[in-house]
N, C-alpha and C positions, 0 to 999 in steps of 0.2 A: 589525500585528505579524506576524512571520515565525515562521512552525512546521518543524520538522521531525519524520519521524517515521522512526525502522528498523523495517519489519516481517519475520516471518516469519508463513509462512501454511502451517499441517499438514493439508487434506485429507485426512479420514481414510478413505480409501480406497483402491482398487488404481490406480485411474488420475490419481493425485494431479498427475504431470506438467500435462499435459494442463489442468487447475484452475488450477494455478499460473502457467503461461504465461497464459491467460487473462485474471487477476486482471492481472499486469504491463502486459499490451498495456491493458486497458483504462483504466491508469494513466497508460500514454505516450502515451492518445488525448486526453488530459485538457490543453485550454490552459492555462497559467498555474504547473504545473506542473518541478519537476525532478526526473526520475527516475534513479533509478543503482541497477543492481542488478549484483550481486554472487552467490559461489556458497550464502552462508547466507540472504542477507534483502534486500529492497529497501530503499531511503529518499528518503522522499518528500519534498519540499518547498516552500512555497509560504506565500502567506498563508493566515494562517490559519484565517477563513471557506471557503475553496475547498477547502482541504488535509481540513477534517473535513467539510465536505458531501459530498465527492467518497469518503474514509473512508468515513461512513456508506452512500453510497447501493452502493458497491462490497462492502463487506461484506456487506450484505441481498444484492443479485445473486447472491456465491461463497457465502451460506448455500443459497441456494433453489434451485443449480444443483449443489451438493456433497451438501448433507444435514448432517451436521457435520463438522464445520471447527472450526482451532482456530489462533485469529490471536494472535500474540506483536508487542509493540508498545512503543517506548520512546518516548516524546515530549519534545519540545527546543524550548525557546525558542530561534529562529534568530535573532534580531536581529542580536546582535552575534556570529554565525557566518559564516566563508566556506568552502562546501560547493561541490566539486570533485568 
């Protein structure tokens, strides 16, 4: 099964850029992977084993490198999606 996901990611601090870029690249370092980001939120997608291992382990990373964070997340059955 194919996932998709739109996030946004609030850093709650002064150097949020910085955090945010971060989280992204380390999304589009991710094989298997579609990334598209935009100027509110990215969206990931992928199957959906890799799309939430890759979620989980990326969130723990931007918690323990941030401090608090505060990730907005809408999740979507991809199947019968075609994402551009």
């Amino acid at each position: 099964m194919r996932l998709a996901v739109e996030i946004t990611l609030y850093p709650l601090q002064e150097d949020y850029v910085d955090h945010i870029q971060s989280f992204i690249d380390r999304l589009n370092a991710q094989p298997g992977l579609f990334v598209n980001t935009t100027h509110t939120c990215t969206l990931v997608e992928g199957e959906y084993d890799v799309v939430m291992q890759t979620l989980s382990r990326e969130f723990k990373t931007t918690y323990e490198a941030v401090g608090q964070a505060a990730f907005v997340c809408k999740f979507l059955n991809a199947n019968n999606m075609e994402i551009q």
